[in-house]
C-alpha positions in Angstrom: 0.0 0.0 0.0 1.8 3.3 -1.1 5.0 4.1 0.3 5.5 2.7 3.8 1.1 2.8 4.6 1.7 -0.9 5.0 5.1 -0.6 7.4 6.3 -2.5 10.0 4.3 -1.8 12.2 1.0 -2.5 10.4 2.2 -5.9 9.0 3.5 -7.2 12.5 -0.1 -6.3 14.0 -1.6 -8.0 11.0 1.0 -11.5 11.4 0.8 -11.4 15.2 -3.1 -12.3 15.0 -2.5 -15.1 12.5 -2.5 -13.7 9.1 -0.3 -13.1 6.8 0.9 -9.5 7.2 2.5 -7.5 4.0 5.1 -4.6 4.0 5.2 -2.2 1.1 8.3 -2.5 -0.4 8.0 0.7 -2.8 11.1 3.0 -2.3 11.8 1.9 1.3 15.3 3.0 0.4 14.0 6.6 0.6 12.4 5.5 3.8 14.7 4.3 6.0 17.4 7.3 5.2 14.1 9.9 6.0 13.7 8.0 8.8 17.0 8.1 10.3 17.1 12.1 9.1 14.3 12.6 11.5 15.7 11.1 14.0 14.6 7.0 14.4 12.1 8.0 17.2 12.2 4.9 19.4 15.1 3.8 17.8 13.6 0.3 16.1 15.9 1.6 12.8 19.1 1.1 14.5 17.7 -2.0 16.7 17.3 -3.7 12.8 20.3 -2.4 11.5 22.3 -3.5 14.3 21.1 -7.0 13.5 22.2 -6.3 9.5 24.6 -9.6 8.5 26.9 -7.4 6.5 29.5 -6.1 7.9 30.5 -1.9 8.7 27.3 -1.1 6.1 25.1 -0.1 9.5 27.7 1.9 10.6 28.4 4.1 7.3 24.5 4.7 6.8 24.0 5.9 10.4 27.2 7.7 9.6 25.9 9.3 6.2 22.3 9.9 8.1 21.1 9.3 11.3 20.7 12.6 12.7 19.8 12.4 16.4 17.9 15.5 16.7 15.6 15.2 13.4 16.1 18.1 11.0 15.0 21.9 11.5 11.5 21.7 10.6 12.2 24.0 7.2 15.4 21.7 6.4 15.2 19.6 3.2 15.7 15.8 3.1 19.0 14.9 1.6 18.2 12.5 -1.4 19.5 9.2 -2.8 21.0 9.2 -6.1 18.2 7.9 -8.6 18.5 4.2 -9.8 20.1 3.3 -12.8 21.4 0.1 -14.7 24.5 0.5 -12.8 24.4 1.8 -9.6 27.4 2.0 -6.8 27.3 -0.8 -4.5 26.5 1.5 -2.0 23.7 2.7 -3.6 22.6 -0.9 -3.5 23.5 -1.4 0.5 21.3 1.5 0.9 18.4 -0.6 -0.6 19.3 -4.1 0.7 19.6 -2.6 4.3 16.2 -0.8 4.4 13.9 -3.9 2.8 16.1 -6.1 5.6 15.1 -3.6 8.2 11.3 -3.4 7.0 11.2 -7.2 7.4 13.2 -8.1 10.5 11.1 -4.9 12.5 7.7 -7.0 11.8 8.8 -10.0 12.5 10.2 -8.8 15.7 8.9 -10.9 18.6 6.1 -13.5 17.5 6.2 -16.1 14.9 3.8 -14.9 12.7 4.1 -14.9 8.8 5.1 -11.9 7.0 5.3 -11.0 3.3 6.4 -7.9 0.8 4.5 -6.3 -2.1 6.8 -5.1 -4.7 5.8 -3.6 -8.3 6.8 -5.1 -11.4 7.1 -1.7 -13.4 9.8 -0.6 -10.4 12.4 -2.6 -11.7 15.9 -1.5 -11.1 15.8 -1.6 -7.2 13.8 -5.4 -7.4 17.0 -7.5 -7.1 18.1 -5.6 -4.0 14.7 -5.2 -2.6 14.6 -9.0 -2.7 17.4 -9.9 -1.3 17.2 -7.4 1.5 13.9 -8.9 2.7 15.4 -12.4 2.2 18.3 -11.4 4.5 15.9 -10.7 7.4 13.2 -13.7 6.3 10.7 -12.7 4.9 8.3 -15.2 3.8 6.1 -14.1 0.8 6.6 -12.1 -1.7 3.9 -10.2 -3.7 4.6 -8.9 -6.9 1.8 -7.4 -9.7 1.8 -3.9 -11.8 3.3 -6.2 -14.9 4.3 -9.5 -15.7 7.1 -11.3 -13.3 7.6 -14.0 -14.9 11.4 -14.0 -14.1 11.0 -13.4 -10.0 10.3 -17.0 -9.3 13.7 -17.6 -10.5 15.8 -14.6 -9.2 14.5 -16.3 -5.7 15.9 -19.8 -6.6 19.2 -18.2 -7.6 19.3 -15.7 -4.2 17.9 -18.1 -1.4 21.0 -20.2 -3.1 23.2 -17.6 -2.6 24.1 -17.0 -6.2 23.6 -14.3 -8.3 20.2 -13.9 -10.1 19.3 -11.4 -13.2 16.3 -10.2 -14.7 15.9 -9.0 -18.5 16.2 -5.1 -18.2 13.1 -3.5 -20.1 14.7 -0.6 -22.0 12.1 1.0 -25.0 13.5 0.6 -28.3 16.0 -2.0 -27.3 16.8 -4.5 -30.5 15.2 -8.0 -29.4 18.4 -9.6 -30.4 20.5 -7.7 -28.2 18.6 -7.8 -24.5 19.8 -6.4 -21.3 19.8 -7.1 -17.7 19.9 -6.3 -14.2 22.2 -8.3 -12.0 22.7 -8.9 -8.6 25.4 -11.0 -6.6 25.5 -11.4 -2.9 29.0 -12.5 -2.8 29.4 -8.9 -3.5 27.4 -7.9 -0.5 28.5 -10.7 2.1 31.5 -11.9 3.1 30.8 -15.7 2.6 28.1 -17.7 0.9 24.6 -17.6 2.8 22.0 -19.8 1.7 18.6 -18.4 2.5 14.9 -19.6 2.9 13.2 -19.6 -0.4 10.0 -17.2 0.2 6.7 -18.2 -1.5 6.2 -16.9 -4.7 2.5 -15.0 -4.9 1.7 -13.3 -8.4 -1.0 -10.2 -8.0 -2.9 -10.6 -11.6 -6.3 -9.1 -13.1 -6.9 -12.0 -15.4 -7.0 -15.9 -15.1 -5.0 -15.9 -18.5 -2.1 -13.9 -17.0 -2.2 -16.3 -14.2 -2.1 -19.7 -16.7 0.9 -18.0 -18.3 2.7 -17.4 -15.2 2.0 -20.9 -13.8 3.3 -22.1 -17.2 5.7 -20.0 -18.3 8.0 -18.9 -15.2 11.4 -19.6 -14.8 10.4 -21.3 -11.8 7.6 -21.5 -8.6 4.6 -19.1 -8.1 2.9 -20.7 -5.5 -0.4 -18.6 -5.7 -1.9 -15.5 -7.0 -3.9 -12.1 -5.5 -6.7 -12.1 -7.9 -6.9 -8.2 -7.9 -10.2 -6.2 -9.1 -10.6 -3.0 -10.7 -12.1 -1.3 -7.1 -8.5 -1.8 -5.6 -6.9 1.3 -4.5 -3.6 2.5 -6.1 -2.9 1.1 -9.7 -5.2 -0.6 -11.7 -4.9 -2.0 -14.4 -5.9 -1.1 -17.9 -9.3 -2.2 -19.2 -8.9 -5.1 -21.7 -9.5 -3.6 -25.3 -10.3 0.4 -25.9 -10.0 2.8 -23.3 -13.5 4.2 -23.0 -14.0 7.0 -20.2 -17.7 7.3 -18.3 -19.2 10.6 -18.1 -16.6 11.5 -14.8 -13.4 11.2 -17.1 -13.1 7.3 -15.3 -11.8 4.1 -17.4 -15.0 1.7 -17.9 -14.3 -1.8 -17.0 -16.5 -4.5 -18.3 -16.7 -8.8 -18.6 -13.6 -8.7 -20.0 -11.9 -7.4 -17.1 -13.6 -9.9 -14.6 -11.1 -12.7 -13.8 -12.9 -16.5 -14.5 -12.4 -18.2 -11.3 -13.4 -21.6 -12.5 -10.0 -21.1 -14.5 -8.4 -20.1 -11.5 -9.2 -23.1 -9.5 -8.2 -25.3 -12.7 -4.6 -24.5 -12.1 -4.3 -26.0 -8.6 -2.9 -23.3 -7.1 -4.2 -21.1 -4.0 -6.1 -17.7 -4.6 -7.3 -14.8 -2.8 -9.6 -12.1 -4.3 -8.4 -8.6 -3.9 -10.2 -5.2 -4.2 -13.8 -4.1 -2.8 -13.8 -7.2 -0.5 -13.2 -5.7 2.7 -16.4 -7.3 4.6 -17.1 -10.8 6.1 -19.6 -11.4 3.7 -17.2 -10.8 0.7 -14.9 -13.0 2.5 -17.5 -16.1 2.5 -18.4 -15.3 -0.8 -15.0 -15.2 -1.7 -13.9 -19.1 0.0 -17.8 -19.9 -1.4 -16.0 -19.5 -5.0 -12.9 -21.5 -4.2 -10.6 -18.8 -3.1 -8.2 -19.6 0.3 -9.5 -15.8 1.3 -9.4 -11.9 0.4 -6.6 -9.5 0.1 -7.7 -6.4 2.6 -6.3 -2.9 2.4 -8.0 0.3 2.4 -9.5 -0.8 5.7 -5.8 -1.2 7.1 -4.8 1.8 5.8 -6.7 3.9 8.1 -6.1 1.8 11.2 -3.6 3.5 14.0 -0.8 1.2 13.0 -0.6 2.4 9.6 1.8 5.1 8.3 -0.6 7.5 7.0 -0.1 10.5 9.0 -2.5 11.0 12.0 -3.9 14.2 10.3 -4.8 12.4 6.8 -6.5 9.2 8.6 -8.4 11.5 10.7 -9.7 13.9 8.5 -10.6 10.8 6.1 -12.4 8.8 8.6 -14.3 12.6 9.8 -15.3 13.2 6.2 -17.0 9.6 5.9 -18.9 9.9 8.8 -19.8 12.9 7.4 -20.9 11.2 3.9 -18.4 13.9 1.9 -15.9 11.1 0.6 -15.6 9.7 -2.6 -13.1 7.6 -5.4 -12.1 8.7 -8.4 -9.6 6.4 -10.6 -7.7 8.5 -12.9 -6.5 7.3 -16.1 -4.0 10.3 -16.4 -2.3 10.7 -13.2 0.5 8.1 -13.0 3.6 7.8 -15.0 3.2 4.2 -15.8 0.2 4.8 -17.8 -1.5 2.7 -15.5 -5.2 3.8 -14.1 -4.7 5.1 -10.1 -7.1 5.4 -8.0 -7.4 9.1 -6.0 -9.6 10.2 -2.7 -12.1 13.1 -2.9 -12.7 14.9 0.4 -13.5 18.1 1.2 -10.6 18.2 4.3 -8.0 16.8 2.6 -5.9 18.9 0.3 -4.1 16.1 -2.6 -1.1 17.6 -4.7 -2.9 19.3 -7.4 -1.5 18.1 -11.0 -0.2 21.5 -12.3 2.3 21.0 -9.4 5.7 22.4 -10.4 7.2 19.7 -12.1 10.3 18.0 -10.3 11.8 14.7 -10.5 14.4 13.3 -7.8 12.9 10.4 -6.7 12.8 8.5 -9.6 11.2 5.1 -9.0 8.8 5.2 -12.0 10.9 6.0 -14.4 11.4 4.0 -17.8 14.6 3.2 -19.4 14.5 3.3 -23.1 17.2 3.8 -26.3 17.2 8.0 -26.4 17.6 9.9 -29.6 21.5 8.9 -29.9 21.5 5.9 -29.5 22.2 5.9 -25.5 20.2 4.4 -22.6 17.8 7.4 -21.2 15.7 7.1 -18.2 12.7 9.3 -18.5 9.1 10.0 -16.2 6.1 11.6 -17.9 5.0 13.3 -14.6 9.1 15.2 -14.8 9.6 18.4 -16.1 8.1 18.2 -19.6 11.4 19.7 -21.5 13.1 17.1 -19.4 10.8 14.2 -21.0 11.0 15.3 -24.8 14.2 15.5 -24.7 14.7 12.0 -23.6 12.7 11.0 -26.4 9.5 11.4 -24.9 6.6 13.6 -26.3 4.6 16.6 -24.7 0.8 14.5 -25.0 2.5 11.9 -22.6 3.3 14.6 -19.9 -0.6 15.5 -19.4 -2.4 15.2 -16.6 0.6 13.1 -15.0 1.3 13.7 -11.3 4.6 13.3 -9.3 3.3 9.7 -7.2 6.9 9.5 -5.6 6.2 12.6 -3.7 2.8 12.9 -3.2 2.6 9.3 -1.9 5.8 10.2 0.8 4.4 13.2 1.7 0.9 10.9 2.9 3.4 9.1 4.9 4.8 12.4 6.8 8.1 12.3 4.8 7.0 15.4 2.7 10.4 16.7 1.3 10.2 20.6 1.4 11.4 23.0 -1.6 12.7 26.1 -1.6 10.0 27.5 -4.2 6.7 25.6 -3.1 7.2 24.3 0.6 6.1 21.3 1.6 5.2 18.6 -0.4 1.5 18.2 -0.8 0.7 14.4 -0.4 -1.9 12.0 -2.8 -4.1 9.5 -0.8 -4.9 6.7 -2.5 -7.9 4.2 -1.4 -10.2 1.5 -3.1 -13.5 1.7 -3.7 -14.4 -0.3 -0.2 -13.2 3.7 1.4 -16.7 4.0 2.0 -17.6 1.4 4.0 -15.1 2.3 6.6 -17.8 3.8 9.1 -19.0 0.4 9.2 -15.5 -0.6 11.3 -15.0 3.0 12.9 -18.4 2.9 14.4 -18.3 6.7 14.9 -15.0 6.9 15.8 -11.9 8.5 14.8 -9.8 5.7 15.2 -9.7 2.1 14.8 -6.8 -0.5 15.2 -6.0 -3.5 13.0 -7.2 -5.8 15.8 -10.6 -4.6 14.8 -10.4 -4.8 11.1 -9.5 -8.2 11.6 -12.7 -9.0 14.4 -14.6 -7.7 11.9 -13.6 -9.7 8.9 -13.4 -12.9 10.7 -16.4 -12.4 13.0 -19.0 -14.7 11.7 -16.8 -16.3 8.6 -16.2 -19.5 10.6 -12.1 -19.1 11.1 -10.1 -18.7 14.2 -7.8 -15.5 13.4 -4.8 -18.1 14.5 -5.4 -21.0 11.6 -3.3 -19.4 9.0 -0.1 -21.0 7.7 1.7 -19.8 4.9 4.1 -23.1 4.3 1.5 -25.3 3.8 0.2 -26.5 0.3 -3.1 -25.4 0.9 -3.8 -22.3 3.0 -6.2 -23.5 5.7 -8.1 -19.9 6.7 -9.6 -17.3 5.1 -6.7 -15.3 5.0 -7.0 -11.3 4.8 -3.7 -9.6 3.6 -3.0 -6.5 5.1 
């Protein structure tokens, strides 16, 4: 969910009750170095990093960061250099060290189950990412926005303690001459660790994306997230033409409902995902062969999330109020991919003539620029910045910055000389509304009682889930 909504903190509370808690692993590198640049309240940063099996790396990023006293509230964050093909192999510590930190802080103290969510289309960090969270032990990982066919295998190779690669998607590449994206913990560890294989769970919007994955991958997927159109974030694309309803919205039909019959036909456990947030969607859901449902707008609002305390409470005010609604804009991200936006009248979202900047980087593309040389380029940068990487001006409409809105929804809003703050972007599913049902009236709500409410007459004891058995036993939300 976002960037660092699902955290730590969130998943543990989710896997201490039994089911199988996920961490966000979108730009946790940018994270963990905010975090320590504000200071690592409580300190849990440098308890994980302490534990961090390679050796002076902890030392060196509290060195380059941690700053005891938090910055001056006016004081920018300093910024990692953006990915490329080739990074430094710092660049890359900085990346393994935060997923390993993310991981090991919600495992920390039970013996729960505990997975991460990583997107497809962010590609260049992936390797680390995965081998970070391996590192600590993570047990699932989640992966959608695109086709991974090639993760199953990068796992094999990492839990093996070799080094895995992935085909590098660069635009205008020949097909005869295809690049990659290489990782090799012997460069990161001082001997050869072999690690627990995680599970292997592909997010998909179609049972024929799932058939090709369970045929065509270089190795195990173990299940799939069957993920809906009324999931918050990205979305994706309606099959065939893009058709808008009168609101500007994408239009989704048949075509873009999964066939769960063909689901079940591959043997492999399911959950459904998007607009199933109630105990009746999640009987419905095992009713149709799924193990259970995927669940998170109705974590993202609980206390253990990492939305900031102001944005949870003016959203949960505003649906009590009935003055909340969804729009999924086909514009807004980068990728090209639909993404789902809050309306409320309390909560101002980083409006998309916002002075273009780029610094971040996690969404952008590689692809062959106009000599010949590999260009990385985002259509929600500075439009001169885009066409002259090859891009055109059309592209750049309507396109917001989701690296920094989504940060700044998380309390790590970078500030600019020019504009101040960074404004954040809230992002929800279409279940949003039905959050007054858990709140009750209030203005908070813990996952503990997202959980009671799911599981309250659907039959399961929250304890009954386990993630290493060849059938999943419960109905299993997934925060």
């Amino acid at each position: 969910m976002g960037v660092a909504v699902s955290n730590w903190r969130l998943a543990r509370a989710v896997s201490s009750a039994g089911q199988l808690g996920v961490v966000s692993g979108t730009a946790l590198d940018t994270v963990l170095v905010r975090r320590l640049q504000d200071g690592d309240v409580g300190g849990a940063v440098r308890r994980a990093l302490a534990h961090l099996p390679m050796p002076g790396v902890a030392a060196d990023l509290l060195r380059r960061y941690f700053r005891p006293e938090g910055r001056a509230p006016d004081e920018p964050y300093r910024v990692l250099p953006m990915y490329k093909q080739a990074v430094s192999t710092l660049r890359e510590q900085v990346t393994i060290a935060a997923n390993f930190v993310e991981i090991f802080l919600a495992k920390e103290g039970h013996q729960g189950t505990v997975g991460i969510n990583l997107l497809t289309k962010v590609q260049l960090p992936t390797l680390a990412s995965l081998y970070g969270a391996m590192l600590a032990g993570v047990d699932v990982v989640l992966m959608g926005a695109g086709i991974p066919r090639e993760i199953p295998g990068a796992l094999d190779a990492l839990s093996q303690g070799a080094a895995a690669s992935l085909r590098f998607d660069v635009e205008g590449q020949p097909a005869d001459e295809p690049l990659s994206l290489r990782l090799d913990p012997a460069d990161f560890v001082s001997a050869s660790r072999e690690l627990s294989r995680p599970r292997f769970f592909a997010i998909v919007s179609a049972h024929s994306l799932a058939t090709t994955l369970a045929r065509k991958a270089n190795g195990a997927v173990d299940g799939f997230v069957v993920e809906g159109a009324t999931a918050g974030g990205h979305n994706a694309p309606p099959r065939g033409a893009l058709q808008l309803n009168a609101r500007g919205e994408p239009v989704y039909g048949d075509r873009d409902t999964a066939d769960l019959d063909a689901m079940r036909e591959l043997g492999k456990p399911f959950w459904l995902a998007g607009g199933v947030g109630s105990p009746q969607a999640l009987r419905s859901a095992r009713a149709r062969g799924a193990a259970g449902i995927q669940v998170g707008t109705a974590f993202a609002y609980a206390d253990e999330s990492g939305f900031t305390p102001e944005i949870k409470r003016s959203v949960l005010d505003d649906i009590a109020n009935g003055g909340v609604g969804i729009f999924t804009d086909p514009r807004a991200s980068p990728t090209g991919f639909p993404f789902k936006l809050i309306e409320t009248p309390s909560l101002t979202q980083a409006p998309a003539d916002r002075e273009r900047i780029c610094d971040l980087g996690y969404l952008r593309s590689a692809a062959r620029g106009p000599e010949g040389r590999i260009v990385y380029r985002c259509a929600a940068a500075p439009v001169e910045q885009f066409v002259k990487a090859g891009g055109t001006v059309e592209q750049t409409v309507g396109r917001r910055c989701l690296c920094n809105g989504l940060a700044a929804a998380v309390g790590m809003a970078q500030i600019r000389e020019e504009m101040g703050a960074e404004l954040p972007l809230v992002t929800s599913g279409d279940s949003l509304l039905e959050l007054a049902t858990i709140a009750q009236g209030r203005r908070s709500y813990t996952a503990q009682d997202v959980l009671d409410y799911l599981l309250a007459d659907s039959g399961a004891s929250s304890t009954r889930y386990n993630a290493m058995t060849p059938t999943l036993r419960a109905s299993t939300p997934v925060n």
